[in-house]
Every structure is written in C-alpha cells, then in structure tokens.
Backbone bond lengths (Angstrom), bond angles and torsions (degrees), N, CA, C in turn:
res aa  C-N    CA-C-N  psi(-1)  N-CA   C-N-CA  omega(-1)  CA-C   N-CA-C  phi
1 X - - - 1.440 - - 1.516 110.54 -
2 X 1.192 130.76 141.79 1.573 140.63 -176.16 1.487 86.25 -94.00
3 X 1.622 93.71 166.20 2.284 111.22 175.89 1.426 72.11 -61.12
4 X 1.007 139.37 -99.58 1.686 149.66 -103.42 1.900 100.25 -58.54
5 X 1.511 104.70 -24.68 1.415 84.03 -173.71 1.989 100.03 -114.80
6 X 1.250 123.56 8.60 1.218 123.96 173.25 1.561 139.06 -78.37
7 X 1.188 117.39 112.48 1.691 116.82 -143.36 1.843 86.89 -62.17
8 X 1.808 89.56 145.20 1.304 98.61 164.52 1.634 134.33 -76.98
9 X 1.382 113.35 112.42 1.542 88.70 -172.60 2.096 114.37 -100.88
10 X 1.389 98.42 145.78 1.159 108.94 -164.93 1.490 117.61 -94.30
11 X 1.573 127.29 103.35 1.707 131.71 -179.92 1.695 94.85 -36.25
12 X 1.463 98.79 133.37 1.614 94.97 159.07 2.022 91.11 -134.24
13 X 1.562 105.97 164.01 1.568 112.00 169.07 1.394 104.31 -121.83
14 X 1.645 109.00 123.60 1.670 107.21 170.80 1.463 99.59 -107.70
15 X 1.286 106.82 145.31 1.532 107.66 149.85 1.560 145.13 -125.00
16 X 1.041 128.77 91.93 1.264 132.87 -143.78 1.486 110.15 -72.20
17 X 1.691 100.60 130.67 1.349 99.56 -134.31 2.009 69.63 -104.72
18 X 0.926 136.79 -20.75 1.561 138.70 -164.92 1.534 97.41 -80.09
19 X 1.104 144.31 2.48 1.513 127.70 -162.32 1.581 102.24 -129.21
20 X 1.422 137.40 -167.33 1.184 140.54 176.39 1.596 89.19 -133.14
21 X 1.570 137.06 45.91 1.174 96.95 172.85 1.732 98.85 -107.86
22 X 1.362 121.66 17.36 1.586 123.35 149.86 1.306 108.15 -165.14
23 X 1.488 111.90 151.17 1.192 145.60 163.55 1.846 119.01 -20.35
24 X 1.320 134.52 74.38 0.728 108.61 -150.23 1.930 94.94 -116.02
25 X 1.203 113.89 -22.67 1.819 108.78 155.23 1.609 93.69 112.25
26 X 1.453 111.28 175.69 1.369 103.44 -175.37 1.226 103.22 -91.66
27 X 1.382 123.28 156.18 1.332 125.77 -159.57 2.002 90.07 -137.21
28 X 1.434 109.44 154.49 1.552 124.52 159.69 1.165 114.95 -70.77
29 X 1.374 151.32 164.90 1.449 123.62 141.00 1.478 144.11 -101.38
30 X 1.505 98.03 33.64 1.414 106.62 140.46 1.510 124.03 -92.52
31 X 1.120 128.53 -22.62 1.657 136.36 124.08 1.269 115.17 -17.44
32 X 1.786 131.82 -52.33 0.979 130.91 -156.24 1.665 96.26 -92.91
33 X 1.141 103.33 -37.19 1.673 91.24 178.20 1.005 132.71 -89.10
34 X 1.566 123.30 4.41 1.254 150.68 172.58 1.605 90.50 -47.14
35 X 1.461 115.10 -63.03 1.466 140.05 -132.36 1.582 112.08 -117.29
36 X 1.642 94.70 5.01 1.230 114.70 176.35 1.947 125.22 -101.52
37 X 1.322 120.43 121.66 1.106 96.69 168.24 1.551 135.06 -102.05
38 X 1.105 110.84 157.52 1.629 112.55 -168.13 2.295 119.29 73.17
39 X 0.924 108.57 177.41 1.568 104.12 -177.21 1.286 120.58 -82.86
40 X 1.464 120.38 -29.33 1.327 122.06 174.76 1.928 108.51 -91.52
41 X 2.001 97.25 117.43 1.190 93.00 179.71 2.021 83.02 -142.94
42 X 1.434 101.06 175.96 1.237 86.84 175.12 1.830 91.62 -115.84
43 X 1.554 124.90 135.19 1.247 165.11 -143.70 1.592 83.96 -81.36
44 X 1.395 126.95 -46.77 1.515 129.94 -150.44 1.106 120.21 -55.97
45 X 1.236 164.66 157.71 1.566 150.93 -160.68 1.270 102.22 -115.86
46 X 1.653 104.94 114.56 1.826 104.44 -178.32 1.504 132.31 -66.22
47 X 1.567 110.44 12.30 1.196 114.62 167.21 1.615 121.76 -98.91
48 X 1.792 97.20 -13.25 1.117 77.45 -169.14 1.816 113.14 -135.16
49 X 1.485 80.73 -24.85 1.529 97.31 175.03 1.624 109.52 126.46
50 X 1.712 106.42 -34.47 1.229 112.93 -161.25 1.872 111.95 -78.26
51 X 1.235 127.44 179.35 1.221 131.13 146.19 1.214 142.14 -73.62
52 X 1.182 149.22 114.78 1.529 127.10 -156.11 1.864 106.15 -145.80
53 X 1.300 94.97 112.46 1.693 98.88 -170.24 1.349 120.30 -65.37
54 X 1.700 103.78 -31.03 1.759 125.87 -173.82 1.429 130.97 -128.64
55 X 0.789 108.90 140.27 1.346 109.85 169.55 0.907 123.98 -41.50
56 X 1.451 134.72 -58.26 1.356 146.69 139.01 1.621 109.93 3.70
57 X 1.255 95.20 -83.83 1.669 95.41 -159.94 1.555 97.05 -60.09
58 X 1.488 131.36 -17.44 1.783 117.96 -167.50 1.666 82.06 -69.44
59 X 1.377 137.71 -46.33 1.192 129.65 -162.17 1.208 118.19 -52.81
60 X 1.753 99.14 -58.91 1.453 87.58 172.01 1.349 129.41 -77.62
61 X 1.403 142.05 -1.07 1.364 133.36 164.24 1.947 96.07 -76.49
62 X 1.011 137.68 -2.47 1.406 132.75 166.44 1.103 124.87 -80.45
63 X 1.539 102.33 -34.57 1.486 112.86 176.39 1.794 121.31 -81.43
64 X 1.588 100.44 2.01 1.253 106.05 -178.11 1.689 121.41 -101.64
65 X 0.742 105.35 114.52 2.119 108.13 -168.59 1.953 91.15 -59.30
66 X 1.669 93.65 141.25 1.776 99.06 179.90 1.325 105.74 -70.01
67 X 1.394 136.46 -16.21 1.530 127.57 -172.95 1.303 112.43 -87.70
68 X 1.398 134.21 22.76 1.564 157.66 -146.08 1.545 96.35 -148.90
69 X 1.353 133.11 -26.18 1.053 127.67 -157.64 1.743 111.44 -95.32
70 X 1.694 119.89 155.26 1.141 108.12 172.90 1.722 134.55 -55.43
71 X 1.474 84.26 -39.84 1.732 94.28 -174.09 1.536 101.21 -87.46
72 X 0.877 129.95 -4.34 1.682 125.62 166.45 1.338 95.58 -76.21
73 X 1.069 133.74 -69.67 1.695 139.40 -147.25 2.077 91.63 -74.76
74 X 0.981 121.35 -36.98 1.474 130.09 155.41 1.211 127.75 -65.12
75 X 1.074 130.17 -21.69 1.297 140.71 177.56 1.853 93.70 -77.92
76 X 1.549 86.77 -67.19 1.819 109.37 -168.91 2.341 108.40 -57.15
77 X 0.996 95.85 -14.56 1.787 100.11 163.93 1.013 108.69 -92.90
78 X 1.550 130.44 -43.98 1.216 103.28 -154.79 2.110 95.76 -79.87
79 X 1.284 109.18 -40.04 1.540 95.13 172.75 1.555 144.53 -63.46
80 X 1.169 92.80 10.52 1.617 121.13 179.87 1.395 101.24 -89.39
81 X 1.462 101.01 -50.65 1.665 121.81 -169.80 1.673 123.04 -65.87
C-alpha cells in the first residue's frame, strides 16, 4: 500500500474510570461523562463511591482527614465490637 491510499489512524486516551488499575481522583459527573463513552455510565465517583455534583464539595470532602469521618469512626466501632 502507498501513504496516499493508507487509512489514517487517529491516537485516542481512555481512562477507565470503573477499575483500580490507576489513580484517577474524585471526579463530578459531568467530569465523568466527559470521559465517558456512550449514555450508560455509572455517575458514582471512582474514588470514592459517592456522588458529587461540584467541584466544590470534592474539595471539601479532601480537605477532610478520614479519622474525622462518620463511616470511619463506624467502621472503627463496629471492629472493635
């Protein structure tokens, strides 16, 4: 085949936001669908589990240490218990 008749192929980057095989941070989910393909995605934030509409609020759940948190201090009774 010569260049002139060889289909061009185009780099794309996915990152799969459902898996742990990297770091990918808490995300909004218009963030999430940015980076999503097709309509069915799940909304949930792969760092954390939760939903998060803003930016805002990822900050402040960042700015909060986990040993402060409900489900830590719940987590941390019931395995004591």
């Amino acid at each position: 085949m010569t260049d002139t008749t060889q289909k061009k192929r185009h780099q794309i980057r996915v990152t799969r936001t459902d898996s742990a095989c990297g770091y990918v941070g808490h995300m909004t989910v218009d963030e999430l669908r940015k980076v999503t393909v097709g309509n069915n995605f799940d909304g949930a934030c792969p760092t954390c589990g939760q939903i998060h509409l803003t930016r805002e609020e990822i900050e402040e759940i960042e700015g909060e240490k986990v040993t402060d948190s409900k489900e830590y201090k719940d987590t941390t009774k019931e395995a004591e218990a």
